[in-house]
GUVORO-673586 format. One line per field, with one value per residue (C-alpha): residue in three letters; x, y, z. Coordinates in Angstrom, 1 decimal, always signed. Each point is the difference from the previous one (the first is absolute). Layout:
BEGIN
code	(ALA ...)
east	(X ...)
north	(Y ...)
up	(Z ...)
//
This chain:
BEGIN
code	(UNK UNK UNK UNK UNK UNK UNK UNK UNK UNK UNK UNK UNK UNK UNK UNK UNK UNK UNK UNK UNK UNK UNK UNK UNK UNK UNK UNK UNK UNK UNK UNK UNK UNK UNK UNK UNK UNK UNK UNK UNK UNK UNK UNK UNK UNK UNK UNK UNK UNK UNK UNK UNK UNK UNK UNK UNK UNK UNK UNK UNK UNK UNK UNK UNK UNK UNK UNK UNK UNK UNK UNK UNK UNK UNK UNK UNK UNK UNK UNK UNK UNK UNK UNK UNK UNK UNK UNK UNK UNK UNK UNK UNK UNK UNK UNK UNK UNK UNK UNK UNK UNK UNK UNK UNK UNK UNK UNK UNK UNK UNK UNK UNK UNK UNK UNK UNK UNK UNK UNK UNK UNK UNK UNK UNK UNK UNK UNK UNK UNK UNK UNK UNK UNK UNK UNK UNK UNK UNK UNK UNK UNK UNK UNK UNK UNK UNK UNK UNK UNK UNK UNK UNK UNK UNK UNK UNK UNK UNK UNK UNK UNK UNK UNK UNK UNK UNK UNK UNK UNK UNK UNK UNK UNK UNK UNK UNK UNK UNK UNK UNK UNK UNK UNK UNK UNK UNK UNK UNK UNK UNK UNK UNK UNK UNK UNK UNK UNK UNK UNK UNK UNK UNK UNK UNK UNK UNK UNK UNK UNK UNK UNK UNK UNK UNK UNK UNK UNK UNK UNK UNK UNK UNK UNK UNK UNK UNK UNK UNK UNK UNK UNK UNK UNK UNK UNK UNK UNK UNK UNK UNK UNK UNK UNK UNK UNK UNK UNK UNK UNK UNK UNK UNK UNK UNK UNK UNK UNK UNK UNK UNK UNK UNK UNK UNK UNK UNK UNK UNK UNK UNK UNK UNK UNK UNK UNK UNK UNK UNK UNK UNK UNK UNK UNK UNK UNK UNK UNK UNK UNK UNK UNK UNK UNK UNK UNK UNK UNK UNK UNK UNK UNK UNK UNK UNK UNK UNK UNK UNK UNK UNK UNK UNK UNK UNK UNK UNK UNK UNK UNK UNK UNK UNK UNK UNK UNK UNK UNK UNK UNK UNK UNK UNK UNK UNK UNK UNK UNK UNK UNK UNK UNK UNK UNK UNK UNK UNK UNK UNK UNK UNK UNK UNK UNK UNK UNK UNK UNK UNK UNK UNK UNK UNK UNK UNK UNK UNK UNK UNK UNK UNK UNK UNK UNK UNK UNK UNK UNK UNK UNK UNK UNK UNK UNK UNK UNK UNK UNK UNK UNK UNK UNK UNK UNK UNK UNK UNK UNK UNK UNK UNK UNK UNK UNK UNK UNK UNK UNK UNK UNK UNK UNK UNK UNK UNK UNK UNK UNK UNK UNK UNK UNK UNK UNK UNK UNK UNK UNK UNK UNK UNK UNK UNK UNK)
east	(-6.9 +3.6 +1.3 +3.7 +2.2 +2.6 +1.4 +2.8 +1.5 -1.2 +2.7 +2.9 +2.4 +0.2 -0.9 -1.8 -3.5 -2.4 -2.4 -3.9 -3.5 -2.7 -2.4 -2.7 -0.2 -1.9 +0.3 +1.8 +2.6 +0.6 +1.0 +2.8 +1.5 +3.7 +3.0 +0.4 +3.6 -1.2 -0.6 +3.8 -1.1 -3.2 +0.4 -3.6 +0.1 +2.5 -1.5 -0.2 -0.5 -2.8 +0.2 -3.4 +0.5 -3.1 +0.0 -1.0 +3.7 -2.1 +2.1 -0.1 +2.1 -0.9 +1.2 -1.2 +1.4 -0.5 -3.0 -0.2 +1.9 -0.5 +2.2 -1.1 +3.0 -1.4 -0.5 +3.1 -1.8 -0.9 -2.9 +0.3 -2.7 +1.2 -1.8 +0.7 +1.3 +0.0 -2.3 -0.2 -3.4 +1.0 +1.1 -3.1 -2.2 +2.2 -0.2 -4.0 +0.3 +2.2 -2.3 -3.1 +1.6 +1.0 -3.2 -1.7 +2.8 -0.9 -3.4 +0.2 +1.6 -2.4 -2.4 -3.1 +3.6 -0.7 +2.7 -1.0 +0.4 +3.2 +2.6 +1.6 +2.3 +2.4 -0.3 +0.5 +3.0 +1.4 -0.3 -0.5 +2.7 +2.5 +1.3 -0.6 +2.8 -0.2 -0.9 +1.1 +0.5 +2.6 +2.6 -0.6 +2.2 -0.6 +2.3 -1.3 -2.3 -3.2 +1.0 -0.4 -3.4 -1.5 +0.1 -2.6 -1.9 +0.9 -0.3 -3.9 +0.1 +1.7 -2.8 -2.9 +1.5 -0.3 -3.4 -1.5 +1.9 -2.3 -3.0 +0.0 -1.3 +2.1 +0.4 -1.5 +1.6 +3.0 +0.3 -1.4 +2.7 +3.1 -1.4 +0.3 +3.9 +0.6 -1.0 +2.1 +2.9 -0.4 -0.8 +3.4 +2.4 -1.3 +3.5 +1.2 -3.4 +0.6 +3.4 -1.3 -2.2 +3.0 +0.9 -2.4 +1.3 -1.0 -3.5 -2.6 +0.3 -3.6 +0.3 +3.3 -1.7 -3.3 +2.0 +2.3 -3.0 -2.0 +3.5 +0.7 -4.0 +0.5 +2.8 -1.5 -3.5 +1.7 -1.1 -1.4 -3.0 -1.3 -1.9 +1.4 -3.1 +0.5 +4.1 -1.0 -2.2 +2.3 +2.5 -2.2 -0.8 +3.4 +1.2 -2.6 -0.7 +2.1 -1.1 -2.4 +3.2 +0.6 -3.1 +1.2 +2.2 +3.4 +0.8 -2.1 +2.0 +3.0 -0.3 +2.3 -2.9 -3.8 -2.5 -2.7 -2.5 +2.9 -0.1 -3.8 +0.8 +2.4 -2.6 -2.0 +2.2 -1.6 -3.4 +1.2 +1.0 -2.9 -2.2 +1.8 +0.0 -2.9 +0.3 +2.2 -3.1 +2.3 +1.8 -1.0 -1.7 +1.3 +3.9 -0.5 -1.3 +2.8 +3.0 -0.9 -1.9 +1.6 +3.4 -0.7 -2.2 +1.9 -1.1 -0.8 -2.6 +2.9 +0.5 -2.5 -2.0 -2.7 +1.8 -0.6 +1.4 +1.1 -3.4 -1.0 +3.2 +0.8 +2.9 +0.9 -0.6 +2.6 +2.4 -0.6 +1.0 +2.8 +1.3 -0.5 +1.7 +3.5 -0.1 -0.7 +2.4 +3.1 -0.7 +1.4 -3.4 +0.2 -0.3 +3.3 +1.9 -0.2 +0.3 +2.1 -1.9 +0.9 -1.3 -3.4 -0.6 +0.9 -2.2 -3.1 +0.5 +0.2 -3.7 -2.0 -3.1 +0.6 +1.0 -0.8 +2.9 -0.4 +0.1 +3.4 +1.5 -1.0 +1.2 +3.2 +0.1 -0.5 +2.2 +2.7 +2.4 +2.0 -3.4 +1.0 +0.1 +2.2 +3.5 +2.2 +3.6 +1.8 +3.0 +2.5 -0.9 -1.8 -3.5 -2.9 -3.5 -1.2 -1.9 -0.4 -0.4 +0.3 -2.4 +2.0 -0.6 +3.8 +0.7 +0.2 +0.7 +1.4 +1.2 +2.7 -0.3 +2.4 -2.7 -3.1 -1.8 -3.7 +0.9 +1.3 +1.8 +3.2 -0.4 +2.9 +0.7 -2.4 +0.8 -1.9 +0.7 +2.0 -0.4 +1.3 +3.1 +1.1 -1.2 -0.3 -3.2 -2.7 +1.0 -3.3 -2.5 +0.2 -2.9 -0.4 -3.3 -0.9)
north	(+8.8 +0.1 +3.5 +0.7 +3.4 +1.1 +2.7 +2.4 +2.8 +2.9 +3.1 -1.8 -1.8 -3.3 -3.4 -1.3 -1.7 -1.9 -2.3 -0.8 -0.4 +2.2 -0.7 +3.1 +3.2 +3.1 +3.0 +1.6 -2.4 -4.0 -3.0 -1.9 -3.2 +0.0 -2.4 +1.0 +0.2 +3.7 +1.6 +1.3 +2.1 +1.1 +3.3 +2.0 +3.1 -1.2 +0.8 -4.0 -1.0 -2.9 -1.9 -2.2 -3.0 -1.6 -3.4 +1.0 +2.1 +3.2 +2.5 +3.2 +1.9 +2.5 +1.7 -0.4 +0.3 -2.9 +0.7 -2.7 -3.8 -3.0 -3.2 -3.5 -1.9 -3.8 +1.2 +2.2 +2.9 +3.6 +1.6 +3.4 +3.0 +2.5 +3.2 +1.3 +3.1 +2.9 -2.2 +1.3 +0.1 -2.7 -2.1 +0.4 -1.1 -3.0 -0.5 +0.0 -2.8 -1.9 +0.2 -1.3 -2.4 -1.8 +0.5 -1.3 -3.7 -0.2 +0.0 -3.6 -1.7 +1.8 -1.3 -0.3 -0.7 +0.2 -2.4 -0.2 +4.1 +0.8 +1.2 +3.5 +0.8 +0.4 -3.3 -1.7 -1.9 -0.9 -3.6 -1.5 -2.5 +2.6 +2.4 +3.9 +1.5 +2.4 -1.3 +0.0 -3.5 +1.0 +0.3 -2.7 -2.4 -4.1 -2.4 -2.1 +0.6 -2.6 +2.3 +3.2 -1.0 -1.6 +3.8 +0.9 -2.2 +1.3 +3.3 -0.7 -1.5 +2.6 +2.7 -2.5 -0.1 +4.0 +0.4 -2.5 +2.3 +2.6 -1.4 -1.4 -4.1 -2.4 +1.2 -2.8 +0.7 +0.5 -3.1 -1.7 +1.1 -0.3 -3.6 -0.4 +1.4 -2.3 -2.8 +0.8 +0.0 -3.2 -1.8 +1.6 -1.1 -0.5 -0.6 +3.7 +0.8 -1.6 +1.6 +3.7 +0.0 -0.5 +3.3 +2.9 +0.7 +3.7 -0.7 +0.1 -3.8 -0.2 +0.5 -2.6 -2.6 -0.1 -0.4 -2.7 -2.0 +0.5 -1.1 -3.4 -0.6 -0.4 -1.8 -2.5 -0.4 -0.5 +1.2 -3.5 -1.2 +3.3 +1.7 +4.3 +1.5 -1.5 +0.6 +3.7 -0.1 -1.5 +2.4 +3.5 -1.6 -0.5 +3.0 +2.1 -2.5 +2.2 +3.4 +0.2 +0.2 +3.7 +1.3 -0.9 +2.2 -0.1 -0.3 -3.2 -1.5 +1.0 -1.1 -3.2 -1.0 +0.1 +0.4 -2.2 +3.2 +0.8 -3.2 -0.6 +3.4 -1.1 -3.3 +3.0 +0.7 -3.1 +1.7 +3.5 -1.2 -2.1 +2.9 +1.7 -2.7 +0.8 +1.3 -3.4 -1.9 -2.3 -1.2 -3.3 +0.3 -3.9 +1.5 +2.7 -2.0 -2.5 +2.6 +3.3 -1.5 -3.8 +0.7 +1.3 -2.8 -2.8 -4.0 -0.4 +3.4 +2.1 +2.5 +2.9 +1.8 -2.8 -2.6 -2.5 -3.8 -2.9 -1.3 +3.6 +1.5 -0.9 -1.5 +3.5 +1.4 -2.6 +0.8 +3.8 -0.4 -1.7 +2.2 +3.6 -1.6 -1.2 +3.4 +2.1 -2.1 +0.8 +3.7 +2.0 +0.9 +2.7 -2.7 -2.4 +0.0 -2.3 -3.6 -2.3 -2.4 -3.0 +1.0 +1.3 -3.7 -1.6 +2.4 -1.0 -3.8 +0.3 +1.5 -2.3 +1.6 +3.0 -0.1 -3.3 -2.5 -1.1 +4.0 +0.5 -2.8 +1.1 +3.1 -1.2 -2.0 +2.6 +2.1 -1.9 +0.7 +3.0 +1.7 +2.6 +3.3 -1.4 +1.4 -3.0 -0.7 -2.6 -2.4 +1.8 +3.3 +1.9 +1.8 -0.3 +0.5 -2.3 +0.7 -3.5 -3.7 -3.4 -2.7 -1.5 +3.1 +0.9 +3.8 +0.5 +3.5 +2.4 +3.8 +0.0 +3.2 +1.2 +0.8 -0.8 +2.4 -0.2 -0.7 +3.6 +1.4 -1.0 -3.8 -1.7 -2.9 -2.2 -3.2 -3.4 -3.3 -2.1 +2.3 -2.3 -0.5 +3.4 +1.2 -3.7 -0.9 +1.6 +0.9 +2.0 +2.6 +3.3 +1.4 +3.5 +1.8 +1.3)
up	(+3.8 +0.2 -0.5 +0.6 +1.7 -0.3 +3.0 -0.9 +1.6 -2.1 +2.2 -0.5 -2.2 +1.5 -1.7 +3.1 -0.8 +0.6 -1.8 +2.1 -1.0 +0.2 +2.0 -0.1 -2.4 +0.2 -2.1 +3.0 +1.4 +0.0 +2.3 -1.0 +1.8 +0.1 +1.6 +3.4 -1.6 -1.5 +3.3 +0.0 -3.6 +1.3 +1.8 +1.5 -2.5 -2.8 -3.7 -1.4 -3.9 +0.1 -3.7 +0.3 -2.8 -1.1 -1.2 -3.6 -0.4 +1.3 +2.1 +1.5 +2.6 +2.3 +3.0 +3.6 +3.3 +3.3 +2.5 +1.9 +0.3 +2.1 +0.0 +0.1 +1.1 -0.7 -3.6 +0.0 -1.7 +0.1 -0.7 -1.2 -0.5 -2.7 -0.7 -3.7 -0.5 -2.6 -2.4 -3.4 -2.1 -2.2 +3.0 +2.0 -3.2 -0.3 +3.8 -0.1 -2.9 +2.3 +2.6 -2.2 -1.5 +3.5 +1.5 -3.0 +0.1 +3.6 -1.1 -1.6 +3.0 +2.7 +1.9 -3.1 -2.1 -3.5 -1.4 -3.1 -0.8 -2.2 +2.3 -0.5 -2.5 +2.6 +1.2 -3.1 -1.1 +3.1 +0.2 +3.3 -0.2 -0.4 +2.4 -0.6 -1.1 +2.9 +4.3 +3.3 -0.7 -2.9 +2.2 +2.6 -1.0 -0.3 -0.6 -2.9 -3.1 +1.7 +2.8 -1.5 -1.9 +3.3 +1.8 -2.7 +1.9 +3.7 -1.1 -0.7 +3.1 +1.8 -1.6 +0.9 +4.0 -0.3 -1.5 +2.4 +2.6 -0.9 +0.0 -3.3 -1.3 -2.1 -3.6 -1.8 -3.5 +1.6 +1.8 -3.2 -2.0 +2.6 +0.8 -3.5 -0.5 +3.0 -1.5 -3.3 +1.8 +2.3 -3.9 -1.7 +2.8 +3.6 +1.8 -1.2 +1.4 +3.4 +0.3 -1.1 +3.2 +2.1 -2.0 +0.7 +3.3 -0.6 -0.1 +3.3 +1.5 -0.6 -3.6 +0.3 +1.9 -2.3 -3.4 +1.6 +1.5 -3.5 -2.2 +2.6 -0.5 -3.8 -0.1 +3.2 -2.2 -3.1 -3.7 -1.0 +2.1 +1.2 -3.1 -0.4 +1.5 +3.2 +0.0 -0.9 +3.0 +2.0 -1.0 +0.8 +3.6 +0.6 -0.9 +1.9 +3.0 +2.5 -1.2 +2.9 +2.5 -1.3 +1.1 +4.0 +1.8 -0.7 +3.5 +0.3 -3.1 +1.5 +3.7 +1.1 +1.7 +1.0 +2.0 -0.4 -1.0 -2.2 -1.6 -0.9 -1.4 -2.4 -0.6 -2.0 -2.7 -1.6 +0.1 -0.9 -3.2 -0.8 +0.2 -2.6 -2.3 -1.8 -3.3 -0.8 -1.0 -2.2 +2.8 +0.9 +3.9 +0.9 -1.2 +1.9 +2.5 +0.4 -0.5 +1.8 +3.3 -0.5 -0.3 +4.0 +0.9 +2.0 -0.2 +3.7 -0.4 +1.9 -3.0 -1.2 -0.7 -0.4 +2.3 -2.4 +0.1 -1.8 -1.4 -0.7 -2.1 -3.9 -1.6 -1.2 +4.1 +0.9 -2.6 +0.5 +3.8 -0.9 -2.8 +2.4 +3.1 -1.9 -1.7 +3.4 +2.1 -2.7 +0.8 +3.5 +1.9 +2.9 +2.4 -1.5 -2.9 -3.4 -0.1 -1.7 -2.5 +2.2 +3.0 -1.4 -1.6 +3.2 +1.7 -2.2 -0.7 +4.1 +0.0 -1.9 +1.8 -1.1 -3.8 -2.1 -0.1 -3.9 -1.1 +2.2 -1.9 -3.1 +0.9 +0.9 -3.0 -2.7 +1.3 +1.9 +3.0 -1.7 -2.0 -2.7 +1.6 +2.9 +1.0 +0.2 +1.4 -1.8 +1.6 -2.2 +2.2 -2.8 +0.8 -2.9 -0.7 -1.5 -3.2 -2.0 +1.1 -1.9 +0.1 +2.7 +2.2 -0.5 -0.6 -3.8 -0.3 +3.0 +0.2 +2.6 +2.5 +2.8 +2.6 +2.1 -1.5 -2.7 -3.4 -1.8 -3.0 +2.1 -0.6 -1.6 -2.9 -0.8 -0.4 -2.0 -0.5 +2.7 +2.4 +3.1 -2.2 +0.4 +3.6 +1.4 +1.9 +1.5 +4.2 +1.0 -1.2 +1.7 +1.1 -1.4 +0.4 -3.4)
//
């Protein structure tokens, strides 16, 4: 139920705005979420203009005025508690429509979900592979199109983190269908995929982290010998396998180190999120299994939360493990900052009793020395991420970029073909936490 806002000034004559999503109605106020980049227009007081825009083309404006607002700096928002004002007749009657009409969509995805119930007018049209029209998410900006249509899926994800926040389980349709648009995407071109999750830099690093692991998990398993059902599975797990973390304290998540009571803590996130799996009763237990408690599990039964070993953990357990500790290493953690790709294989063909030799080569192997989504300084002093390879492992396609910085709208020429010809060779990857 995506339903868009837009926040204007309704005292003066400037063309400030802001676009955000609602996220609660009543016949006497709203909640909308808005960039933390709208705090400068929001003054307590100030008489606003909220346009709501329904998927179906629906929209109505009304005025209101701020209550209350709280920031949440990892996800860079605002949320916002209006209270409308000066309602006419014909606006409340539209208002208690409004109202019915959401509480009867969230009706189908709730916990005795009746998916098979006709969604409301308002909710019709909108496809779910295409952006509304209208979002918070409208104006955060991505460098490329796979980039663009990947933060569909993080902005499920980034919901989901919320609603299990307060108290909520996995939405099983939900996951279903985002699994699903994952999947589409790996199949169309799954080396723009790899290099849009170096692109949501904007989104919580939970939300990051799940979609990369889930994208390096496809393309790892391949689309050949491992039938959809089981890729789709393998794609949900992914995805979600780290949601448990943002039901711990921040503090814990952010401390550069721990106590060991501070640690078995942490071990639960595993567990928390289990529990709350249960509405998913098409996802496969052994996938769930093998990615959200095996990618933590360790060969010599070091890891958790089971302490499994060797003879006890899958093929897809080892892989998993494998898969999540690349990804996590490449990212700055309070306790030390990113690693460079080189150092992180060294690291784990050096620990052969912790992660499984044969899946660290074929890690390596799929996705070579410079992987696509790395930042790469060639001889002829150039900087590039690269975005392409050749069979050969060589870069195929790079944009060229001045600075150490996430992939962004500022990224320069891309360029194909010979690409050693014109920048000379490879030097070194520069790690960059994305």
């Amino acid at each position: 139920m995506e339903v868009g806002a837009i926040l204007r000034s309704a005292v003066t004559d400037s063309e400030a705005s802001a676009q955000g999503d609602l996220k609660d109605l009543s016949q006497e106020g709203c909640l909308l979420e808005l960039p933390a980049s709208s705090a400068a227009l929001l003054t307590d007081g100030l008489l606003f203009e909220i346009e709501f825009c329904f998927p179906n083309g629906t929209r109505f404006t009304v005025k209101a005025v701020p209550r209350h607002k709280q920031a949440d700096a990892d996800r860079q928002t605002l949320k916002v508690g209006f209270k409308f004002d000066a309602c006419t007749a014909d606006q409340e009657r539209k208002l208690w429509f409004f109202v019915r009409e959401i509480e009867r969509e969230a009706k189908r995805y709730g916990e005795e979900a009746d998916v098979g119930r006709l969604p409301s007018m308002l909710f019709q049209s909108q496809s779910a592979a295409v952006a509304p029209p209208v979002s918070r998410r409208n104006l955060l900006n991505y460098p490329t199109p796979m980039a663009r249509r990947l933060a569909r899926v993080a902005g499920y994800l980034d919901a989901q983190l919320l609603e299990l926040q307060q108290g909520d389980e996995v939405d099983s349709v939900q996951l279903s269908r985002h699994a699903d648009m994952l999947l589409q995407l790996a199949e169309e071109d799954i080396e723009a995929l790899q290099f849009a999750t170096r692109c949501l830099v904007q989104e919580p690093l939970l939300v990051r982290h799940g979609l990369a692991v889930a994208v390096h998990m496809l393309a790892l398993a391949g689309s050949n010998a491992v039938p959809r059902d089981v890729r789709k599975a393998l794609a949900a797990s992914a995805m979600i396998h780290d949601l448990g973390k943002g039901l711990l304290p921040g503090e814990l998540l952010a401390a550069p180190s721990l106590e060991p009571a501070e640690f078995a803590r942490l071990k639960t996130h595993v567990e928390l999120l289990q529990q709350r799996l249960g509405r998913c009763q098409w996802l496969s237990p052994a996938v769930v299994k093998a990615v959200v408690v095996g990618s933590n599990e360790r060969l010599d039964g070091s890891g958790y939360p089971t302490g499994a070993s060797a003879k006890g953990l899958s093929e897809l357990a080892r892989m998993s493990a494998v898969v999540d500790v690349v990804d996590a290493m490449r990212r700055s953690r309070a306790d030390r900052p990113a690693w460079r790709i080189d150092a992180v294989y060294r690291h784990l063909l050096h620990s052969p009793h912790l992660f499984d030799p044969r899946w660290v080569k074929r890690y390596v192997q799929r996705f070579g020395l410079r992987p696509v989504g790395s930042l790469v300084r060639f001889s002829g002093g150039a900087l590039a991420w690269v975005q392409r390879l050749d069979q050969q492992g060589k870069p195929f396609q790079v944009q060229l970029t001045d600075a150490m910085v996430p992939p962004g709208e500022a990224l320069g020429e891309v360029l194909r073909g010979d690409v050693t010809a014109r920048l000379g060779d490879m030097v070194e990857e520069l790690a960059v936490s994305t």
